[in-house]
py3Dmol code that shows the C-alpha trace and the ligand (Angstrom):
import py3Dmol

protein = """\
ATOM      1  CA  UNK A   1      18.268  16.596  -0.920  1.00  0.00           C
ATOM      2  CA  UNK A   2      17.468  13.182  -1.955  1.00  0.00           C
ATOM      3  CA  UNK A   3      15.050  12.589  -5.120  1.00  0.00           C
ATOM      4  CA  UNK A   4      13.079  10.168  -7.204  1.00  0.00           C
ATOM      5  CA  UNK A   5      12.187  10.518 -10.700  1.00  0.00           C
ATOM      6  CA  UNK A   6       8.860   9.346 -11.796  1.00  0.00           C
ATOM      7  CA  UNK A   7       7.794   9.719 -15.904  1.00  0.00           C
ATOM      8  CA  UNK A   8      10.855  11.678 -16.437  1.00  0.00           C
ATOM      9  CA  UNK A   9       9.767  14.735 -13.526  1.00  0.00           C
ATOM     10  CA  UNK A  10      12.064  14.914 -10.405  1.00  0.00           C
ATOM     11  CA  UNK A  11      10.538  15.533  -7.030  1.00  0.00           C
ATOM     12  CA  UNK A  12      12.220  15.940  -4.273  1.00  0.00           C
ATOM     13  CA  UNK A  13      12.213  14.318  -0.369  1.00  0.00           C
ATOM     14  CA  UNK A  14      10.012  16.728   1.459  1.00  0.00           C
ATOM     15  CA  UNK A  15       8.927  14.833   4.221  1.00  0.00           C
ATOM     16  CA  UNK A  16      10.964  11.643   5.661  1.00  0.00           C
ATOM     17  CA  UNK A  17      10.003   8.267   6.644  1.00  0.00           C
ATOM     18  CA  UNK A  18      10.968   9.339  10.047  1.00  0.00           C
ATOM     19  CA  UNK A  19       9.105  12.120   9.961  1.00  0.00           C
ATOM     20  CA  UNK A  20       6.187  10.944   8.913  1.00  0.00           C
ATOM     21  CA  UNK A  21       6.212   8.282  11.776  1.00  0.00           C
ATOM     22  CA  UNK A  22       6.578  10.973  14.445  1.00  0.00           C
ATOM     23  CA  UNK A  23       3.423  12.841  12.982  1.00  0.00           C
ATOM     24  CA  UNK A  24       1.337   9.694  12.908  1.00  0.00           C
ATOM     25  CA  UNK A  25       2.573   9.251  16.360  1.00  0.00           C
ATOM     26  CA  UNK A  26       1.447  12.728  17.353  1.00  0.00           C
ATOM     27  CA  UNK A  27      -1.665  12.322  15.061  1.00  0.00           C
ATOM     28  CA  UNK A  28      -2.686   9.264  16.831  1.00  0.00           C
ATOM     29  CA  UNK A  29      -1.739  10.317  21.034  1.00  0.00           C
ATOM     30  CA  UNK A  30      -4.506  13.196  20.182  1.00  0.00           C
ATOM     31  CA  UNK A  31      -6.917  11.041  18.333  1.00  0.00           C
ATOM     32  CA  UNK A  32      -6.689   8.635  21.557  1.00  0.00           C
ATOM     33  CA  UNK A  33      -7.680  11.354  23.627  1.00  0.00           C
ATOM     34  CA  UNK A  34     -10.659  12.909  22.474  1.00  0.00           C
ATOM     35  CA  UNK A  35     -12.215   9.150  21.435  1.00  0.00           C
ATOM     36  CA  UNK A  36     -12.102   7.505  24.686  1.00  0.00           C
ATOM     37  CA  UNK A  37     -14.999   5.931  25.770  1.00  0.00           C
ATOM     38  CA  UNK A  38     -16.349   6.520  22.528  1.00  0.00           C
ATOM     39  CA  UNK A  39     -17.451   3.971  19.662  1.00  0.00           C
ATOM     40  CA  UNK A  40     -16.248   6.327  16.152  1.00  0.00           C
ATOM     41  CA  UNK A  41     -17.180   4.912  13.114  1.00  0.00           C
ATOM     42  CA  UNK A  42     -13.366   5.552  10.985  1.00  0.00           C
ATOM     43  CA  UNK A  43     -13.600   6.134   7.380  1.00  0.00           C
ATOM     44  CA  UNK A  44     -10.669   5.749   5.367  1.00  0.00           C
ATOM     45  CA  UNK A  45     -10.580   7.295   1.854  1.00  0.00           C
ATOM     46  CA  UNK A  46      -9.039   4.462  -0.813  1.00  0.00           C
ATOM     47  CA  UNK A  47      -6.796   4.685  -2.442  1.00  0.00           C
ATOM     48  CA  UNK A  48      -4.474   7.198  -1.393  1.00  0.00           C
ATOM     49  CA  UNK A  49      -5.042   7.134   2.384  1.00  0.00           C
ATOM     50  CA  UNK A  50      -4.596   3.214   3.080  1.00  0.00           C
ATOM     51  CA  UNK A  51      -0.591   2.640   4.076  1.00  0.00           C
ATOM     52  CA  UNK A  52      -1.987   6.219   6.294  1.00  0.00           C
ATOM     53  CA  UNK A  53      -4.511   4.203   8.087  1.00  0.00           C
ATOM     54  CA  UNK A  54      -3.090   1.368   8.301  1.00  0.00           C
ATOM     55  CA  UNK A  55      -0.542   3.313  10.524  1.00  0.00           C
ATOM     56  CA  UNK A  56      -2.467   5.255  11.781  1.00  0.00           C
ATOM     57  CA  UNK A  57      -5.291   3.041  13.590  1.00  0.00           C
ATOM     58  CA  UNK A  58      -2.856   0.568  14.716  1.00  0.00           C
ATOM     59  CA  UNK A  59      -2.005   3.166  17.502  1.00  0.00           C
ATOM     60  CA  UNK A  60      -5.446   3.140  18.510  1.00  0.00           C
ATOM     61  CA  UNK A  61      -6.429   2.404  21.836  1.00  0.00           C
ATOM     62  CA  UNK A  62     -10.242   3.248  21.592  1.00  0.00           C
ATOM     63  CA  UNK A  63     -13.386   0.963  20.786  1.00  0.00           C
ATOM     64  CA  UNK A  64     -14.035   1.450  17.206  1.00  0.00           C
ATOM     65  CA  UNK A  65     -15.562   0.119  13.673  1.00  0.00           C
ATOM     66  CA  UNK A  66     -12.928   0.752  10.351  1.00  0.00           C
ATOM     67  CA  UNK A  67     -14.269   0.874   6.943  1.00  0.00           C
ATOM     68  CA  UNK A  68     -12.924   1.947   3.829  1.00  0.00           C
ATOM     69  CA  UNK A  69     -14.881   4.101   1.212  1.00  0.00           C
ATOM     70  CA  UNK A  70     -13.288   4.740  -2.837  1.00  0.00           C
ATOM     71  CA  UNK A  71     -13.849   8.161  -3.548  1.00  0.00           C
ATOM     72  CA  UNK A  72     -12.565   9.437  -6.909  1.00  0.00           C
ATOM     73  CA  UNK A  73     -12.054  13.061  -7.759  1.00  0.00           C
ATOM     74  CA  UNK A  74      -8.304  13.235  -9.359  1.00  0.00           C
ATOM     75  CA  UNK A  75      -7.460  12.859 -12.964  1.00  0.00           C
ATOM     76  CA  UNK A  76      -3.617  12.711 -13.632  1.00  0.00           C
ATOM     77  CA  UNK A  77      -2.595  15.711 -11.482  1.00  0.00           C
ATOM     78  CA  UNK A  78      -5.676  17.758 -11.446  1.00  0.00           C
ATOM     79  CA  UNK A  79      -8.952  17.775  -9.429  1.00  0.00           C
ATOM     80  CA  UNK A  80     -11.649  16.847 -11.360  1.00  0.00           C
ATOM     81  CA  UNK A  81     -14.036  18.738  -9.760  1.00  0.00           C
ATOM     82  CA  UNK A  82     -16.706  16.291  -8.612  1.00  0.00           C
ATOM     83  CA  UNK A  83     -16.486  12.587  -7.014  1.00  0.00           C
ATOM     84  CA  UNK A  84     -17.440   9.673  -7.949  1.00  0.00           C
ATOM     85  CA  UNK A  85     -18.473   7.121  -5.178  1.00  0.00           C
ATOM     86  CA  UNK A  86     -17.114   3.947  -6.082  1.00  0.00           C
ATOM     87  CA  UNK A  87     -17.426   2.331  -3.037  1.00  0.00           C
ATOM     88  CA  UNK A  88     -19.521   3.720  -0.224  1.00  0.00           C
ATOM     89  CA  UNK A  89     -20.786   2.128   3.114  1.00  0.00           C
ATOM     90  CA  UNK A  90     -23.838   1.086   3.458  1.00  0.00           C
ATOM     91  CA  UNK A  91     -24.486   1.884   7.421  1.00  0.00           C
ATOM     92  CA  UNK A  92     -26.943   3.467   9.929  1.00  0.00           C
ATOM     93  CA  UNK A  93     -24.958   6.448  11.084  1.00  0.00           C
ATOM     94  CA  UNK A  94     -27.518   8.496  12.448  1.00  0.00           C
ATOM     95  CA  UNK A  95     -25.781   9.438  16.186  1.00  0.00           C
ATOM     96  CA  UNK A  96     -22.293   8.323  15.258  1.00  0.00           C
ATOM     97  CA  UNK A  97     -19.042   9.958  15.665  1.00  0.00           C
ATOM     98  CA  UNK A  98     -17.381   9.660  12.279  1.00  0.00           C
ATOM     99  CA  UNK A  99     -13.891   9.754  11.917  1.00  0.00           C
ATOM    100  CA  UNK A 100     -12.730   9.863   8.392  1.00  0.00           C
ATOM    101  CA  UNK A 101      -9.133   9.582   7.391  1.00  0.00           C
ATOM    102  CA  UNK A 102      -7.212  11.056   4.305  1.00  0.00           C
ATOM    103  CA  UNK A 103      -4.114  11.404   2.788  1.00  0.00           C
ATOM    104  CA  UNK A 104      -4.333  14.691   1.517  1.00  0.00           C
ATOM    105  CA  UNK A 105      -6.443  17.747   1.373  1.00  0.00           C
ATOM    106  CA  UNK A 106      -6.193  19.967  -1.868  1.00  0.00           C
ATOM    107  CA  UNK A 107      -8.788  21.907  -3.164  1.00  0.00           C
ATOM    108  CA  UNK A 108     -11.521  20.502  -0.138  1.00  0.00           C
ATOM    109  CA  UNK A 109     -14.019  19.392  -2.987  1.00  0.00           C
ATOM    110  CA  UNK A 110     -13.711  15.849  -2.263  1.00  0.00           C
ATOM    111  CA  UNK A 111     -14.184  16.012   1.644  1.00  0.00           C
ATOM    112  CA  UNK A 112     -16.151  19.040   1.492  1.00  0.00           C
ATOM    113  CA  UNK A 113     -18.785  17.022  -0.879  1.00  0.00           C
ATOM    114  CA  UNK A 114     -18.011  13.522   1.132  1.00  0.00           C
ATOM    115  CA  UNK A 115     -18.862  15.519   4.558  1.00  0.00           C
ATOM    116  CA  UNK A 116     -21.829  17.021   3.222  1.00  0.00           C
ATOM    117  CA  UNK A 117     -22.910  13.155   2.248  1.00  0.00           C
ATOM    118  CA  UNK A 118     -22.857  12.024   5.406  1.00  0.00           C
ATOM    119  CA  UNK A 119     -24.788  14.883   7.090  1.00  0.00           C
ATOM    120  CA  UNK A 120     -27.759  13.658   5.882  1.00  0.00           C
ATOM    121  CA  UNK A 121     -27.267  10.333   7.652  1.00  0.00           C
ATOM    122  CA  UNK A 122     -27.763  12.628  11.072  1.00  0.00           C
ATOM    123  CA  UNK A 123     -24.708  11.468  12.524  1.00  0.00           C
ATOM    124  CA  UNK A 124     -23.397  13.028  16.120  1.00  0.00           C
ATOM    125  CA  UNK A 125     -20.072  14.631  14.878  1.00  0.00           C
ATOM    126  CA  UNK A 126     -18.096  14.201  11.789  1.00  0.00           C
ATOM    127  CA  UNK A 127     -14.107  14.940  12.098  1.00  0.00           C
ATOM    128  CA  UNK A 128     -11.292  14.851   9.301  1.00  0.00           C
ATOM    129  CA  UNK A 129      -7.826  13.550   9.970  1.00  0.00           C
ATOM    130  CA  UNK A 130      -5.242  13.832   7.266  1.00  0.00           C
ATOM    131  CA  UNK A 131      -1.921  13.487   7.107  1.00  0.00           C
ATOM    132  CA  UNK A 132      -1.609  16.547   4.424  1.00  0.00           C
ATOM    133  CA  UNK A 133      -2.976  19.645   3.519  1.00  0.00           C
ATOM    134  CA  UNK A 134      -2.529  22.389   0.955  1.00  0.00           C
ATOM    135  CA  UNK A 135      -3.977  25.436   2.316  1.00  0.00           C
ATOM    136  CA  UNK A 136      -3.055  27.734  -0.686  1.00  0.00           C
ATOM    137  CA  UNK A 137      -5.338  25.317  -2.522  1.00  0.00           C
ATOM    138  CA  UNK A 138      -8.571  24.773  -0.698  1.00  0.00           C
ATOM    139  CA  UNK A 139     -11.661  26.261  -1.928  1.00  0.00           C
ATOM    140  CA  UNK A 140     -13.946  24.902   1.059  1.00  0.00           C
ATOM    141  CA  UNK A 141     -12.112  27.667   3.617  1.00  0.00           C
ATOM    142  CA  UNK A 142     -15.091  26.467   5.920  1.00  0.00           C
ATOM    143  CA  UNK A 143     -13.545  22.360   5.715  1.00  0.00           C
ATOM    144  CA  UNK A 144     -12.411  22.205   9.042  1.00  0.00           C
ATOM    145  CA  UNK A 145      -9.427  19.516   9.379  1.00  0.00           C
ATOM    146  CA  UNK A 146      -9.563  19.155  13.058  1.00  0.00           C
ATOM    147  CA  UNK A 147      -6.154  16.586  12.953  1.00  0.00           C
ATOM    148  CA  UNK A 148      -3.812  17.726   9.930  1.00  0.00           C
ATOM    149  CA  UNK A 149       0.104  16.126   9.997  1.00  0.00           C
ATOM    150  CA  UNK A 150       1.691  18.658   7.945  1.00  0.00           C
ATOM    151  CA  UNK A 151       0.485  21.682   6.106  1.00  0.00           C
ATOM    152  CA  UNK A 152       2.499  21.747   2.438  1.00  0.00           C
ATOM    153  CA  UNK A 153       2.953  23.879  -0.543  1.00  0.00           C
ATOM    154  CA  UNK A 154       0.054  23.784  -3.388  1.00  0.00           C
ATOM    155  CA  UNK A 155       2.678  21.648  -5.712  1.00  0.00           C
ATOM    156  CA  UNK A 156       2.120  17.839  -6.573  1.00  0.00           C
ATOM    157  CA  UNK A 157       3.241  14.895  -3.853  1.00  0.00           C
ATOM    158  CA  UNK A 158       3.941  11.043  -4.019  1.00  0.00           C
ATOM    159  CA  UNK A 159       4.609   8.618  -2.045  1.00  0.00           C
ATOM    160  CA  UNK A 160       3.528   7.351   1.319  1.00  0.00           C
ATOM    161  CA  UNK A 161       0.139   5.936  -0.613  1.00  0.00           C
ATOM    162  CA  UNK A 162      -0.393   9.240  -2.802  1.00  0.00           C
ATOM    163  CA  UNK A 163       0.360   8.325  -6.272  1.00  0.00           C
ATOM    164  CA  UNK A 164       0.694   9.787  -9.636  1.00  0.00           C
ATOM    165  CA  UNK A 165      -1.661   7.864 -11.956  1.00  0.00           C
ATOM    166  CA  UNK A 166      -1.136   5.052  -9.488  1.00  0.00           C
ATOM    167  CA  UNK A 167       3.037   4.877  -9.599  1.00  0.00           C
ATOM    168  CA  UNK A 168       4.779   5.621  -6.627  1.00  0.00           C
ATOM    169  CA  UNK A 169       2.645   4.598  -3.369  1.00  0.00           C
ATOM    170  CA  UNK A 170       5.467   2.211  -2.008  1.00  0.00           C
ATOM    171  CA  UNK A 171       7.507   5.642  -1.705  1.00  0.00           C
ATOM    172  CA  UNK A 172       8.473   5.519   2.400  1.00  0.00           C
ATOM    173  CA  UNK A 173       9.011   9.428   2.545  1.00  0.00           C
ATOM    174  CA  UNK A 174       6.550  12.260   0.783  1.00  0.00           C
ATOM    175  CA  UNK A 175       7.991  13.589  -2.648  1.00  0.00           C
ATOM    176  CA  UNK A 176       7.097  16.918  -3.915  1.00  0.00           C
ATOM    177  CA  UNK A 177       7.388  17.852  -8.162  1.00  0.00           C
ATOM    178  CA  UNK A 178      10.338  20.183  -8.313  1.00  0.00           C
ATOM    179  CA  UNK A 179       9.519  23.696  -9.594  1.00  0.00           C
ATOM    180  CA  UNK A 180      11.396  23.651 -12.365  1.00  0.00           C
ATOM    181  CA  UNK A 181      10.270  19.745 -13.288  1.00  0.00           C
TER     182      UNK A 181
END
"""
ligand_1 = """\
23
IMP
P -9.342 17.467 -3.305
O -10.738 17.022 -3.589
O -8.864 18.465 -4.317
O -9.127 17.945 -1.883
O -8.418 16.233 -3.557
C -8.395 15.139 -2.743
C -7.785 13.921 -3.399
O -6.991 14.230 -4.540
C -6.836 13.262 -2.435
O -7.501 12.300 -1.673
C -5.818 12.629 -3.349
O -6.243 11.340 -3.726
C -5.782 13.508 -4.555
N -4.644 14.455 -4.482
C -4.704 15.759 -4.171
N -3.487 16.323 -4.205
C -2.638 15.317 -4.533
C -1.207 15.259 -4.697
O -0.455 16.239 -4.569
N -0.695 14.031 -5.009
C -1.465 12.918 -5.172
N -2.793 12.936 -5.022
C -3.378 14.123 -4.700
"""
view = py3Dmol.view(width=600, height=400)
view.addModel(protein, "pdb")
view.setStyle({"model": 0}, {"cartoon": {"style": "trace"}})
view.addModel(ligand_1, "xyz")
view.setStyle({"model": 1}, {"stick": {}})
view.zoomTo()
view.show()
């Protein structure tokens, strides 16, 4: 089992680098798929989902506009329970399919509020890809995440862009706290 240690806790390798690649390749075959010959608006959440993206949309073979938004909701290793827009986009989406990407799905609050943002635009379909959920830990059962990589435990990841008051994002592989950390 290989591990990292990050402000004296030990987490350990649950998902490789070469892992991860295959899921963003499966990820991004269906993606392809259900956008052609549309135009999506894709809306990556900064920080944690940009190395994500980055992989992610460079398999894309559909037209499309990327933006980023900065969403904050996390403080240390808990949700905070509300976001704060820090950077938003300033665009007519009213008949758009919106695409937005994430790292990681925890207790839903931050999508589930995001999502509920953009309704009010009026655009034509709003869809969530992200690489990881926690289903033990979402409290928006009704957040539908219609392309999830890899559904995980409800303990604390880095690496791969998801950080730990923002250490560990270069990790290549996804770390998880150990239990006993
Ligand atoms: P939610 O609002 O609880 O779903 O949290 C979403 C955001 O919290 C994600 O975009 C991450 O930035 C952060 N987050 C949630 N769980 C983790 C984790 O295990 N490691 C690092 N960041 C996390």
């Amino acid at each position: 089992m290989k591990e990292t240690t990050l402000n004296g806790k030990v987490f350990e390798e649950i998902i490789s680098k070469e892992q991860i690649e295959q899921i963003v390749h499966e990820l991004s075959q269906k993606i392809n798929q259900d956008y052609q010959g549309k135009q999506p608006i894709i809306i990556a959440v900064l920080d944690g989902a940009f190395i994500f993206a980055a992989d992610l949309i460079r398999n894309f073979d559909f037209d499309h506009q990327f933006r980023f938004v900065k969403l904050s909701s996390y403080e240390g290793m808990e949700s905070s329970g509300t976001i704060k827009y820090l950077l938003d986009i300033d665009l007519d989406l009213e008949n758009q399919d919106i695409l937005i990407i994430e790292d990681i799905v925890d207790t839903g609050i931050t999508l589930h509020q995001y999502s509920q943002h953009l309704s009010v635009k009026k655009p034509r379909s709003i869809e969530i890809c992200s690489l990881l959920s926690k289903p033990n830990a979402l409290q928006h059962k009704d957040l539908h995440i219609k392309y999830c990589g890899r559904e995980i435990e409800d303990e604390f990841v880095i690496g791969y862009g998801l950080d730990w008051d923002y250490k560990a994002r270069h990790l290549p592989a996804i770390y998880q706290l150990r239990k006993d950390s």
